[in-house]
C-alpha positions in Angstrom: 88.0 159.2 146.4 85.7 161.4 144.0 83.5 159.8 141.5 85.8 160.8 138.7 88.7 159.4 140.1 86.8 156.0 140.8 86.2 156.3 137.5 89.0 157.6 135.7 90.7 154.6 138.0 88.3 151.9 136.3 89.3 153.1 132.7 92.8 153.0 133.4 92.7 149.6 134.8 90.7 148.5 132.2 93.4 150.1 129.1 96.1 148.0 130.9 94.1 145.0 130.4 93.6 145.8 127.1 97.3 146.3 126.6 98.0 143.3 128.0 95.6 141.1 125.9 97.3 143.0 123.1 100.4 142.0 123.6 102.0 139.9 120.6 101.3 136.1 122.1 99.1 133.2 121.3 95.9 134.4 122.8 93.3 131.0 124.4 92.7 132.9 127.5 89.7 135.7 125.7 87.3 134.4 128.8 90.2 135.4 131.1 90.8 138.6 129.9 86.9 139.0 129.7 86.0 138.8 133.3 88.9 140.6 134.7 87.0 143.8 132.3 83.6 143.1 134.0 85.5 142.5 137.5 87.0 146.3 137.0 83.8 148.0 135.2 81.1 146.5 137.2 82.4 147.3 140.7 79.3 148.6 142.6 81.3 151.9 143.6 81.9 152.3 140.3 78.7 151.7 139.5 77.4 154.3 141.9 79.8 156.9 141.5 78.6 156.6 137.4 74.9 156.8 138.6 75.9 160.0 140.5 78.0 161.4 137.7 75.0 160.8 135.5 72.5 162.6 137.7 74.5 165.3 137.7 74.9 166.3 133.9 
């Protein structure tokens, strides 16, 4: 997988988190929804392949 696909995968999982914490519901699960973000965003290959992407610009 490229670094823009890693990455482009990260955003997407992280928009269907977000839709799902948007939902219309009683929300008490914020710390929930929280760490399953930083679980998605601050996977060390996503991590890299940002560093890389970075370098590159």
């Amino acid at each position: 997988m490229t670094d823009e696909q890693l990455a482009l995968q990260a955003v997407r999982e992280a928009q269907g988190i977000l839709e799902e914490y948007l939902q219309p519901r009683p929300r008490n699960n914020e710390r929930v929804i929280l760490d399953r973000l930083v679980e998605v965003l601050e996977r060390p290959e996503l991590l890299v392949a940002i560093n890389r992407m970075q370098r590159g610009l």
